[in-house]
Each structure stands twice: as C-alpha cells, then as structure tokens.
PDB file of N, CA, C and O in Angstrom, chain B, residues numbered from 101:
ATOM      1  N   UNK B 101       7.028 -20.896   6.791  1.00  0.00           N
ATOM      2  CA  UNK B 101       8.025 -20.068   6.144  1.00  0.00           C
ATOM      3  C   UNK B 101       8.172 -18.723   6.860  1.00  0.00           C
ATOM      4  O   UNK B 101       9.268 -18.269   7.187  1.00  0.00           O
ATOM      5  N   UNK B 102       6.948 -18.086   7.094  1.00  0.00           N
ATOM      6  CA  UNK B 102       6.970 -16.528   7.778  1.00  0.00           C
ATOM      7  C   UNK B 102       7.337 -16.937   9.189  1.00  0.00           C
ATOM      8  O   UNK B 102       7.437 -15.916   9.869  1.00  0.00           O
ATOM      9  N   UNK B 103       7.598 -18.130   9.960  1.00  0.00           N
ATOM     10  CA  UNK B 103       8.466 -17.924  11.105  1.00  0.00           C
ATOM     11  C   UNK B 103       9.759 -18.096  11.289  1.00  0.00           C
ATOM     12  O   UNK B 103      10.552 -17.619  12.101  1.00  0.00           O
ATOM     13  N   UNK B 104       9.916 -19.250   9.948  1.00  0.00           N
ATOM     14  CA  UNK B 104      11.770 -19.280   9.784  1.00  0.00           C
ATOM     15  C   UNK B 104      12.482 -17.626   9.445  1.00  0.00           C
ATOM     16  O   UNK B 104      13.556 -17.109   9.755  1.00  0.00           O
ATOM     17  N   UNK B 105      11.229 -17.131   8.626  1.00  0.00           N
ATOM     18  CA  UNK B 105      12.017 -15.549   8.267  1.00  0.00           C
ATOM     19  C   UNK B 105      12.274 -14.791   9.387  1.00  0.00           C
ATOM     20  O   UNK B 105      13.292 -14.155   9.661  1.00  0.00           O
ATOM     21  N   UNK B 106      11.065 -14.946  10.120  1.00  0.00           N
ATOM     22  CA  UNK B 106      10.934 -13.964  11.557  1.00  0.00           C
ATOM     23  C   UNK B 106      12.098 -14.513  11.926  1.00  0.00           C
ATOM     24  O   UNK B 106      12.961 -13.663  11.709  1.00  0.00           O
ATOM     25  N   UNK B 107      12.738 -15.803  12.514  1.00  0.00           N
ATOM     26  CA  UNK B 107      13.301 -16.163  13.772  1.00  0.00           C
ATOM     27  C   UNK B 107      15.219 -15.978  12.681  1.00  0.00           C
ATOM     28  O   UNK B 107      16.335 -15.763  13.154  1.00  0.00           O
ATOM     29  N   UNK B 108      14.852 -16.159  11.397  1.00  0.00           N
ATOM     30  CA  UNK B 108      16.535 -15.335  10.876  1.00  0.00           C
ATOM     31  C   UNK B 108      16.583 -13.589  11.033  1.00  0.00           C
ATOM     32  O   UNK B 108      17.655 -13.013  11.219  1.00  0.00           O
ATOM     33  N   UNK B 109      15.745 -13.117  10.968  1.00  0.00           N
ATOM     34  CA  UNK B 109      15.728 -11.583  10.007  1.00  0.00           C
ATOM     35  C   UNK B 109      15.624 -11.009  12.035  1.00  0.00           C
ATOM     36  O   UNK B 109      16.431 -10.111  12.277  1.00  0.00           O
ATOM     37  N   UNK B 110      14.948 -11.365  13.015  1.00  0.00           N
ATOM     38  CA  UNK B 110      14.675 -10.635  14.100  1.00  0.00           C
ATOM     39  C   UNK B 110      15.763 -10.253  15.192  1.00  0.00           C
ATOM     40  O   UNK B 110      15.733  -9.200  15.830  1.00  0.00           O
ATOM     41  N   UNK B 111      16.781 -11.300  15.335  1.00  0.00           N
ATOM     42  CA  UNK B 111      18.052 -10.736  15.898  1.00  0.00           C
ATOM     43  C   UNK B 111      18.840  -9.464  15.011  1.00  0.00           C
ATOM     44  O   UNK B 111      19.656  -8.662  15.466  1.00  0.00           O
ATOM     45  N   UNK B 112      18.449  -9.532  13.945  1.00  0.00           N
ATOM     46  CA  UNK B 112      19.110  -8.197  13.419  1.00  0.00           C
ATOM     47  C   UNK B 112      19.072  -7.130  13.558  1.00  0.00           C
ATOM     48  O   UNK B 112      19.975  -6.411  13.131  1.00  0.00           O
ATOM     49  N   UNK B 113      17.764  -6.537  14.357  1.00  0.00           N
ATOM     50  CA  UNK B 113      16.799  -5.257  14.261  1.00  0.00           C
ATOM     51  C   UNK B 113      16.411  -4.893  15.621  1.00  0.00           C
ATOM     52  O   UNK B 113      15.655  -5.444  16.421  1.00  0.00           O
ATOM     53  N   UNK B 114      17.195  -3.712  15.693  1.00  0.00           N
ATOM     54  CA  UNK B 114      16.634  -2.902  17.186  1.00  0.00           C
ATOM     55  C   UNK B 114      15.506  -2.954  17.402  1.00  0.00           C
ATOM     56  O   UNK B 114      15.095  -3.053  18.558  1.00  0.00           O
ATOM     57  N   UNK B 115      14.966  -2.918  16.702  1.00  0.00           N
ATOM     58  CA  UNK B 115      13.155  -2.942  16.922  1.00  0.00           C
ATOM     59  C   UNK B 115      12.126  -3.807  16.679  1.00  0.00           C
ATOM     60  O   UNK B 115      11.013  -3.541  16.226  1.00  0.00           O
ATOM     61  N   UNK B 116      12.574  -4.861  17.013  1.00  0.00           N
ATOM     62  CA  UNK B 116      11.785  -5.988  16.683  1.00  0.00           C
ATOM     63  C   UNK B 116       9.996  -6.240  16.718  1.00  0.00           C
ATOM     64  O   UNK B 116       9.433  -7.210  16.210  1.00  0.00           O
ATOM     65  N   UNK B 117       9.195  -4.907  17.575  1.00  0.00           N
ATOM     66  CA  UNK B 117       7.928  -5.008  17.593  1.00  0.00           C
ATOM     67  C   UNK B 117       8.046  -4.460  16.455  1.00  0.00           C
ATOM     68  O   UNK B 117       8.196  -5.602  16.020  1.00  0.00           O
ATOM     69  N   UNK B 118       8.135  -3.745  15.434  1.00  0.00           N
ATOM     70  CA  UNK B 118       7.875  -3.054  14.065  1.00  0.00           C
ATOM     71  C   UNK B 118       8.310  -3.974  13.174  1.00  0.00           C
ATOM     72  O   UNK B 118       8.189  -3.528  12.034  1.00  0.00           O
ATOM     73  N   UNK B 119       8.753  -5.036  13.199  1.00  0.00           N
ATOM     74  CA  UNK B 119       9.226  -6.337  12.321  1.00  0.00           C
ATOM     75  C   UNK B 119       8.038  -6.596  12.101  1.00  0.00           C
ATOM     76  O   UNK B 119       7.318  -7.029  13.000  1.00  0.00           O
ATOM     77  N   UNK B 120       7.501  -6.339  10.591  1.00  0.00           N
ATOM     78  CA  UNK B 120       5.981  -7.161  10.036  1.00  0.00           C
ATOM     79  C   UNK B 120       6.551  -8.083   8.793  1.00  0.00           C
ATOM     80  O   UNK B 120       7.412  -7.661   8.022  1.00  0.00           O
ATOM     81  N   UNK B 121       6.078  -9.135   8.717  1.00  0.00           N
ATOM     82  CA  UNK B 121       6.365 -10.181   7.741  1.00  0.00           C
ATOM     83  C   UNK B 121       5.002 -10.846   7.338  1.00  0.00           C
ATOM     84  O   UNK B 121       4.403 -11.735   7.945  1.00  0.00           O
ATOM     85  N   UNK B 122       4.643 -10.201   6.155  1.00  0.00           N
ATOM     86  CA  UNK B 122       3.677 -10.981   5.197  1.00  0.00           C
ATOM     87  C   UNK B 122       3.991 -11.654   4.333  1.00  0.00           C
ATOM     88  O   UNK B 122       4.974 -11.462   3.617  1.00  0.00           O
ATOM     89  N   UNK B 123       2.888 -12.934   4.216  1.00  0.00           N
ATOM     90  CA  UNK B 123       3.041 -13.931   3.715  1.00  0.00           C
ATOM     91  C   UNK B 123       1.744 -14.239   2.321  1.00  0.00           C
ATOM     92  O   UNK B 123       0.544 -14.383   2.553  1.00  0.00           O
ATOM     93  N   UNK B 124       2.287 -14.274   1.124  1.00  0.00           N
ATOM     94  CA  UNK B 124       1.219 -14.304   0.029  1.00  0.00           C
ATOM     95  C   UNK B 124       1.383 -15.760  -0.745  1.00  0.00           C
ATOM     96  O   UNK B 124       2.406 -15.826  -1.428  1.00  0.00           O
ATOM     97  N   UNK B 125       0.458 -17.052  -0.751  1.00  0.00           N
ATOM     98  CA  UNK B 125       0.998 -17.978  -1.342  1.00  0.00           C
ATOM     99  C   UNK B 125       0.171 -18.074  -2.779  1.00  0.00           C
ATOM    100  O   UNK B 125      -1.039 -18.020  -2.561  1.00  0.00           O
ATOM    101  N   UNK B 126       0.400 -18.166  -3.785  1.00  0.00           N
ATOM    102  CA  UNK B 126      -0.114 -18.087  -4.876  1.00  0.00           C
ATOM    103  C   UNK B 126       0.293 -19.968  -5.544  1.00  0.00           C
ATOM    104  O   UNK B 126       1.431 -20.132  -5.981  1.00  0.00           O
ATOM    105  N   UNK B 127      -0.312 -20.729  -5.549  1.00  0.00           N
ATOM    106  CA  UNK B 127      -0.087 -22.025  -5.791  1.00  0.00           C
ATOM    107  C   UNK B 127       1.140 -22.615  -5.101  1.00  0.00           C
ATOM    108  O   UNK B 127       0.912 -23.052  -3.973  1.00  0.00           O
ATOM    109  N   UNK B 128       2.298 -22.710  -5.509  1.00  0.00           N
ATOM    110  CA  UNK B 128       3.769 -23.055  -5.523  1.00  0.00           C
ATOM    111  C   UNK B 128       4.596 -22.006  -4.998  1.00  0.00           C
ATOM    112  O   UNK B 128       5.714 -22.107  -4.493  1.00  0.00           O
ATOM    113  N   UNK B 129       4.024 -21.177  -5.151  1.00  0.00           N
ATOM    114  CA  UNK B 129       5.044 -19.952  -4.890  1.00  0.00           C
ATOM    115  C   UNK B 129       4.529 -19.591  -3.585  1.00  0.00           C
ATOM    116  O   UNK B 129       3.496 -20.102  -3.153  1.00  0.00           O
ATOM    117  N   UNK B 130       5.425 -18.446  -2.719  1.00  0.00           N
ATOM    118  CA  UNK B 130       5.511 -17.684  -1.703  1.00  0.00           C
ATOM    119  C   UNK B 130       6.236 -16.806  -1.470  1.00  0.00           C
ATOM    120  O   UNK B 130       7.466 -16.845  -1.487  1.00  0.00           O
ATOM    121  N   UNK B 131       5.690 -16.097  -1.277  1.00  0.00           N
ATOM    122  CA  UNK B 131       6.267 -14.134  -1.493  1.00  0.00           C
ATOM    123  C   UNK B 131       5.973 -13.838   0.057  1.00  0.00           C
ATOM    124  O   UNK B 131       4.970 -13.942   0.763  1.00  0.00           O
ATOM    125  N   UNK B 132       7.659 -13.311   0.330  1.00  0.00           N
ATOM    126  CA  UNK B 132       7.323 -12.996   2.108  1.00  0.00           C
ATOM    127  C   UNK B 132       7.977 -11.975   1.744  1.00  0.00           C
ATOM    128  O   UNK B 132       9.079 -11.936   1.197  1.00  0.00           O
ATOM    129  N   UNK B 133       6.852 -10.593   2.246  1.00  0.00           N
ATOM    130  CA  UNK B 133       6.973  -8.990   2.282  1.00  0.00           C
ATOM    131  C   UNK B 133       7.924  -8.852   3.903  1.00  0.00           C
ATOM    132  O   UNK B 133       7.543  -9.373   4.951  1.00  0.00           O
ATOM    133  N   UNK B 134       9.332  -7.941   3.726  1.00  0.00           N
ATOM    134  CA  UNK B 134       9.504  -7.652   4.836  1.00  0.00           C
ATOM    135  C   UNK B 134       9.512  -6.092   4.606  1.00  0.00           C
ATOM    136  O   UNK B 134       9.815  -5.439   3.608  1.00  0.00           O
ATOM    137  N   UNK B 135       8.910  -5.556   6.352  1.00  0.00           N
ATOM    138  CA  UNK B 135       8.537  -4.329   7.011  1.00  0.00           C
ATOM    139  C   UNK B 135       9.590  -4.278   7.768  1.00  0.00           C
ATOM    140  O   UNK B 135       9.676  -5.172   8.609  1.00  0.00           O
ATOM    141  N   UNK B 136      10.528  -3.398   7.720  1.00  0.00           N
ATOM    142  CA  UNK B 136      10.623  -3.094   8.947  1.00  0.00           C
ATOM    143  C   UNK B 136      10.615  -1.038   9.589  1.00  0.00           C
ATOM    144  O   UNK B 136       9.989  -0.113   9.071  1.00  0.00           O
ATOM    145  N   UNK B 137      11.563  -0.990  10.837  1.00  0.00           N
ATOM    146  CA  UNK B 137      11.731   0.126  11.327  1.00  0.00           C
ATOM    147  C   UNK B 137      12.429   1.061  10.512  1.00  0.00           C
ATOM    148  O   UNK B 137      13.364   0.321  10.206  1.00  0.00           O
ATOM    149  N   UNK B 138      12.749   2.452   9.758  1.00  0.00           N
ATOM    150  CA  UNK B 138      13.610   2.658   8.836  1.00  0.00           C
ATOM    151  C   UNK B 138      15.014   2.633   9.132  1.00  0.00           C
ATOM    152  O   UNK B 138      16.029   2.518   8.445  1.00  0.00           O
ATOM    153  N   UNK B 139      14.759   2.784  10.437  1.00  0.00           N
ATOM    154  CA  UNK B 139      16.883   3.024  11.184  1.00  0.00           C
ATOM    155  C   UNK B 139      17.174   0.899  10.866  1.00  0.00           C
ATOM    156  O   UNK B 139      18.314   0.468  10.695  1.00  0.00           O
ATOM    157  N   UNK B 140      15.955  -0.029  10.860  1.00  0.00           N
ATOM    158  CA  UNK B 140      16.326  -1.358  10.513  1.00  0.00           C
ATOM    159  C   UNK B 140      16.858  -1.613   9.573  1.00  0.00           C
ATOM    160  O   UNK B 140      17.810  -2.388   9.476  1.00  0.00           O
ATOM    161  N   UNK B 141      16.271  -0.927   8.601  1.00  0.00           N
ATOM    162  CA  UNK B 141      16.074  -1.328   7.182  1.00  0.00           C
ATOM    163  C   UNK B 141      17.772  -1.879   6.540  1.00  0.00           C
ATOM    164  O   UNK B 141      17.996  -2.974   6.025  1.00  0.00           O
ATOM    165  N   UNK B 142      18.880  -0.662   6.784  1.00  0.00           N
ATOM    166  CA  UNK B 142      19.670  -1.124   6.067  1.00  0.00           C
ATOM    167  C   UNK B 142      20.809  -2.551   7.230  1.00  0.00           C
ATOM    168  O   UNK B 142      21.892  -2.984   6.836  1.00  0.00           O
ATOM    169  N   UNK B 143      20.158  -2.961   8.559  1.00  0.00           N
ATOM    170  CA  UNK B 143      20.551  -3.817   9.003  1.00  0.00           C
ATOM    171  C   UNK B 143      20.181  -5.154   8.631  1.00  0.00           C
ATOM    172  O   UNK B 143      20.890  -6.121   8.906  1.00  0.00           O
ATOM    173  N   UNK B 144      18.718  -5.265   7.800  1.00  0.00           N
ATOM    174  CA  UNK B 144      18.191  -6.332   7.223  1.00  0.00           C
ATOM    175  C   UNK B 144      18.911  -6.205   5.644  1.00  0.00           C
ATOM    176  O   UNK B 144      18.994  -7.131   4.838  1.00  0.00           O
ATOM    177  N   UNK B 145      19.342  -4.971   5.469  1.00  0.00           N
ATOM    178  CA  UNK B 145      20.168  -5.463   3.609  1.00  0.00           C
ATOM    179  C   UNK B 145      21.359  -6.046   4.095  1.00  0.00           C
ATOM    180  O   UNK B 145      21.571  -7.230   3.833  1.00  0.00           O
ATOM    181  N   UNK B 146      22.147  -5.417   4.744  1.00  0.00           N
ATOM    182  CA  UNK B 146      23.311  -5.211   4.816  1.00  0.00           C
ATOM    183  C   UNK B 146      24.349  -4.409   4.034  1.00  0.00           C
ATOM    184  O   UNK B 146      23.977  -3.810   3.025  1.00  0.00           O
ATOM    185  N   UNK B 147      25.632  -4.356   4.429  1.00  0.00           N
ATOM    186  CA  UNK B 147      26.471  -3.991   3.170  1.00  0.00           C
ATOM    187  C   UNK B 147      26.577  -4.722   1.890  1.00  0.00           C
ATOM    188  O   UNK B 147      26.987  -5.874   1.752  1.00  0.00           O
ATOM    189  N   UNK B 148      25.998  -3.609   0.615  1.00  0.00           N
ATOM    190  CA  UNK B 148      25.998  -4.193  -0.407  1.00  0.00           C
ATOM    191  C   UNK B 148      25.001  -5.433  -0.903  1.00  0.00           C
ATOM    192  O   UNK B 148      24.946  -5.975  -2.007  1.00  0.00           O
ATOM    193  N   UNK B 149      24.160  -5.711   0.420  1.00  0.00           N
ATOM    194  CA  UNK B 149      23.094  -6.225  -0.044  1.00  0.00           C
ATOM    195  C   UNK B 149      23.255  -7.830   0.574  1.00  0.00           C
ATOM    196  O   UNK B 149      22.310  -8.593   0.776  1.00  0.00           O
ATOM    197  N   UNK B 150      24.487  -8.081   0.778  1.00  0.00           N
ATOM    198  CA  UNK B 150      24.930  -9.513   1.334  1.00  0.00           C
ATOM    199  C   UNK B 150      23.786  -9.805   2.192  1.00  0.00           C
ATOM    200  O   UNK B 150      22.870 -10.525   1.794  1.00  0.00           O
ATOM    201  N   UNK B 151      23.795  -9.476   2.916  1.00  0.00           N
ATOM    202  CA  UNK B 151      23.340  -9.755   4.401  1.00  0.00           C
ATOM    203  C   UNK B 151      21.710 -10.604   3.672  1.00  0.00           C
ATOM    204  O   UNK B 151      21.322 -11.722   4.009  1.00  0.00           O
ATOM    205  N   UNK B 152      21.041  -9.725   2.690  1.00  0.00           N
ATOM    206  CA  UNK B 152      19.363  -9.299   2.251  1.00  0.00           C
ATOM    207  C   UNK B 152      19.866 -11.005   1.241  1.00  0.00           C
ATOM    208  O   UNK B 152      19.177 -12.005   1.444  1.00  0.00           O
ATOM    209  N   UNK B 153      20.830 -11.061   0.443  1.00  0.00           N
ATOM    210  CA  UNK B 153      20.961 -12.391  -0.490  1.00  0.00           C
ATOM    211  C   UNK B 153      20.876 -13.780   0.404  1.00  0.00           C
ATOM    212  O   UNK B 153      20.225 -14.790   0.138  1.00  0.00           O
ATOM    213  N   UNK B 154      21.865 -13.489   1.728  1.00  0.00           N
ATOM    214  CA  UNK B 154      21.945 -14.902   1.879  1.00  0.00           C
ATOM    215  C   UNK B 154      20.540 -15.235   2.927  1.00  0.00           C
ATOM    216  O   UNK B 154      20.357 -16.321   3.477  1.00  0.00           O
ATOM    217  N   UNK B 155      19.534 -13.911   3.057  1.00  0.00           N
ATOM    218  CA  UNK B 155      18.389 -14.425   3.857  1.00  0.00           C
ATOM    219  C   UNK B 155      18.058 -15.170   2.487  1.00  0.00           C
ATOM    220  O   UNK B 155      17.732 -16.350   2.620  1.00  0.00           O
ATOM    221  N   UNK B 156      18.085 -14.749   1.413  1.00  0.00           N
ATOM    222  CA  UNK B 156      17.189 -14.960   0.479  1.00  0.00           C
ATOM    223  C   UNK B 156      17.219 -16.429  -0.101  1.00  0.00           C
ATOM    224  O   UNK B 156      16.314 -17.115  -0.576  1.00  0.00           O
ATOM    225  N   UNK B 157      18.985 -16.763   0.158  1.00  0.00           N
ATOM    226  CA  UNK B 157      19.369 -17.872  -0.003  1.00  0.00           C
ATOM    227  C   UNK B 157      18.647 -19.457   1.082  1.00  0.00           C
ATOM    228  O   UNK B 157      18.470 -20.653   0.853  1.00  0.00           O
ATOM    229  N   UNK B 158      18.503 -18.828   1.882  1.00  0.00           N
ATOM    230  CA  UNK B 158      18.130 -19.634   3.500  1.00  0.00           C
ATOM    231  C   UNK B 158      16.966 -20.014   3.160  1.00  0.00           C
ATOM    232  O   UNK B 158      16.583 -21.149   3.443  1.00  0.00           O
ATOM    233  N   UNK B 159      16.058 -18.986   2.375  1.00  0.00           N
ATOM    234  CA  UNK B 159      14.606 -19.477   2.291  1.00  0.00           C
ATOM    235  C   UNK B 159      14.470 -20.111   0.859  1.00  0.00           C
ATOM    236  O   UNK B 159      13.835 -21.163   0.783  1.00  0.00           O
ATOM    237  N   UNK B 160      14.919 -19.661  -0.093  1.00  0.00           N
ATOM    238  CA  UNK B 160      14.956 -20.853  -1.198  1.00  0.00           C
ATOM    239  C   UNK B 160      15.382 -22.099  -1.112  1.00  0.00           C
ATOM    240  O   UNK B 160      14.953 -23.134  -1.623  1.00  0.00           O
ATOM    241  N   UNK B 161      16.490 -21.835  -0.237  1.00  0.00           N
ATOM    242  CA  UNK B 161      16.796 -23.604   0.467  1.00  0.00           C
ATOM    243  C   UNK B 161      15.528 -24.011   0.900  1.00  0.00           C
ATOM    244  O   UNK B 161      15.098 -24.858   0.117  1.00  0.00           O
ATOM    245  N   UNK B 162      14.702 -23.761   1.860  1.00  0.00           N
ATOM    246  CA  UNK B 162      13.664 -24.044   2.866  1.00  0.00           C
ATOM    247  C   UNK B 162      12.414 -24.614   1.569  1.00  0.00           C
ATOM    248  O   UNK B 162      11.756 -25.650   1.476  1.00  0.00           O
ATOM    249  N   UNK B 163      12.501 -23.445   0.755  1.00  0.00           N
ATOM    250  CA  UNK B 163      11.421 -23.769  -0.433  1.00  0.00           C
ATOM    251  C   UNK B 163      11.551 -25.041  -1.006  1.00  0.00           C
ATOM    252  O   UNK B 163      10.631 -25.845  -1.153  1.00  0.00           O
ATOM    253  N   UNK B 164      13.143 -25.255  -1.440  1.00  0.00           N
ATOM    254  CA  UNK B 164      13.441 -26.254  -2.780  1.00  0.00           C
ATOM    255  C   UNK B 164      13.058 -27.349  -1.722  1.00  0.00           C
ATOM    256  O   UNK B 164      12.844 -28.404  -2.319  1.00  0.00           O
ATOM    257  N   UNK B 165      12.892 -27.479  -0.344  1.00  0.00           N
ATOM    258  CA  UNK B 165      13.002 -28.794   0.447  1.00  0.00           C
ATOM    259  C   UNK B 165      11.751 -29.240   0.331  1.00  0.00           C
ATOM    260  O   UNK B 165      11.639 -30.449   0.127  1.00  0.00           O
ATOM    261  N   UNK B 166      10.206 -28.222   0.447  1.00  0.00           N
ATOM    262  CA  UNK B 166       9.202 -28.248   0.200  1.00  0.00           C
ATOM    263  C   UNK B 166       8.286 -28.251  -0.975  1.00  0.00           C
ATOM    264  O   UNK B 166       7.060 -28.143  -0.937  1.00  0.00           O
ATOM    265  N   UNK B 167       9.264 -28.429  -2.328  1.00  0.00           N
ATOM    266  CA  UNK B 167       8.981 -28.584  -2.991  1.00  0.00           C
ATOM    267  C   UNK B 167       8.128 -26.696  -3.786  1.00  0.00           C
ATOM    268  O   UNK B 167       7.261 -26.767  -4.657  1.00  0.00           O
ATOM    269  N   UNK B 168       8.499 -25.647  -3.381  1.00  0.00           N
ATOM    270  CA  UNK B 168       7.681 -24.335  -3.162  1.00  0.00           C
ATOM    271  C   UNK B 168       8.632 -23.596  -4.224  1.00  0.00           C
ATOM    272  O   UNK B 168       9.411 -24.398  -4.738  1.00  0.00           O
ATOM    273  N   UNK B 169       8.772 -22.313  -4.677  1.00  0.00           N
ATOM    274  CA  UNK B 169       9.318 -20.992  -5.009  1.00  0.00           C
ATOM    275  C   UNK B 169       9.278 -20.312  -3.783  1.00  0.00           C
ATOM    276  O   UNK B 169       8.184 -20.378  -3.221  1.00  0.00           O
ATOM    277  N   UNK B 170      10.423 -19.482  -3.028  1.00  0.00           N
ATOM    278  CA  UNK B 170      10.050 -18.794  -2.369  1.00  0.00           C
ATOM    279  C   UNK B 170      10.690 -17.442  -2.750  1.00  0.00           C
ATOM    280  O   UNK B 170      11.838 -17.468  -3.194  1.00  0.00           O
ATOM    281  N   UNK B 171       9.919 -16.025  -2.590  1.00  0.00           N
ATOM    282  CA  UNK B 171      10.474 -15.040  -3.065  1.00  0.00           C
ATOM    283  C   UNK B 171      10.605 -13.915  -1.636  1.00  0.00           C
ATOM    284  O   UNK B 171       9.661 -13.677  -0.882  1.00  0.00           O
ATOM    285  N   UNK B 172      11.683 -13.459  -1.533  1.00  0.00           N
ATOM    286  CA  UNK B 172      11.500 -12.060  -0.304  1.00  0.00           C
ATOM    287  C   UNK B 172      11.870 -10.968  -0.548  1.00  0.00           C
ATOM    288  O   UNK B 172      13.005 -10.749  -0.971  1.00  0.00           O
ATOM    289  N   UNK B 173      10.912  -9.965  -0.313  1.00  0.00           N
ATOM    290  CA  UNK B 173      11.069  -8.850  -0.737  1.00  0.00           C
ATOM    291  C   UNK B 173      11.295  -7.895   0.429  1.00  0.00           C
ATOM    292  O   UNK B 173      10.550  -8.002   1.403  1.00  0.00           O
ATOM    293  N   UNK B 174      12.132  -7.089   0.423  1.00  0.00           N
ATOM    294  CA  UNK B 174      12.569  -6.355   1.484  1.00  0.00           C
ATOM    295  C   UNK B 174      11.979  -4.804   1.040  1.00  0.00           C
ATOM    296  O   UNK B 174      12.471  -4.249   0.057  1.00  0.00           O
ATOM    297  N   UNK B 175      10.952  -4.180   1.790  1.00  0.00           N
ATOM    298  CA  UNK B 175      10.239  -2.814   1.714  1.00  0.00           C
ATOM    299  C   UNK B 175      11.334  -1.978   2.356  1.00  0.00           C
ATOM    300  O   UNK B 175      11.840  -2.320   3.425  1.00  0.00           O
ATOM    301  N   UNK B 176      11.677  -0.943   1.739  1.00  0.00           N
ATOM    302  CA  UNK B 176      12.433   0.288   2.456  1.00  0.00           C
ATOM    303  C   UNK B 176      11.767   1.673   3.008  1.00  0.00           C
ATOM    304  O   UNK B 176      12.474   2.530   3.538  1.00  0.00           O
TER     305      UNK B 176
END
C-alpha cells in the first residue's frame, strides 16, 4: 500500500526526498500518514481538496480489492 501511495502522491511534489509515508496496520485497517515539504503540502491537497479525495479514492479501491480499510491522512 505505502508504495502505491509513494508512486501516486511523488510526481506531485518538488521535493520528493522529504516525501515520508507511514504505514500503521491495526488488524483490517491501514492508516498511511503523509509528510511532506510545506511549499508540497497544498500540491498533495489540491484545489479544494480534490486532488487529496481522489488519492484517497485510489487507495480505498486498492483496500476494498484486498479485502483491508484503508485510511490517508495528509499532515500539514
């Protein structure tokens, strides 16, 4: 899961060495923390947040396939 995020979320961001993505699995579930650079930050929301939903969308797809919850949280 934390490399499908890396390999969507990393073309977005000037700064891709400061891209940190943690990964917490608690049974079923999975919570992927994103870090990034602060000048990144609003290139990983986007306008209005679009951009931050349909990552969010990409990985609940990925989850429901694996049978998982997946949750992403974007740090500012």
């Amino acid at each position: 899961m934390k490399e499908l995020l890396k390999a969507v979320i990393e073309p977005l961001v000037r700064h891709p060495e400061e891209l940190v993505i943690d990964e917490k699995v608690r049974g079923r579930e999975i919570v992927l923390t994103v870090s990034a650079h602060p000048e990144d930050i609003g290139r990983v929301i986007g306008r209005g947040g679009r951009r931050a939903q349909a990552v969010r969308t990409i990985m609940k797809a990925k989850g429901a396939m694996d049978s998982r919850r997946v949750s992403v949280d974007i740090l500012s």
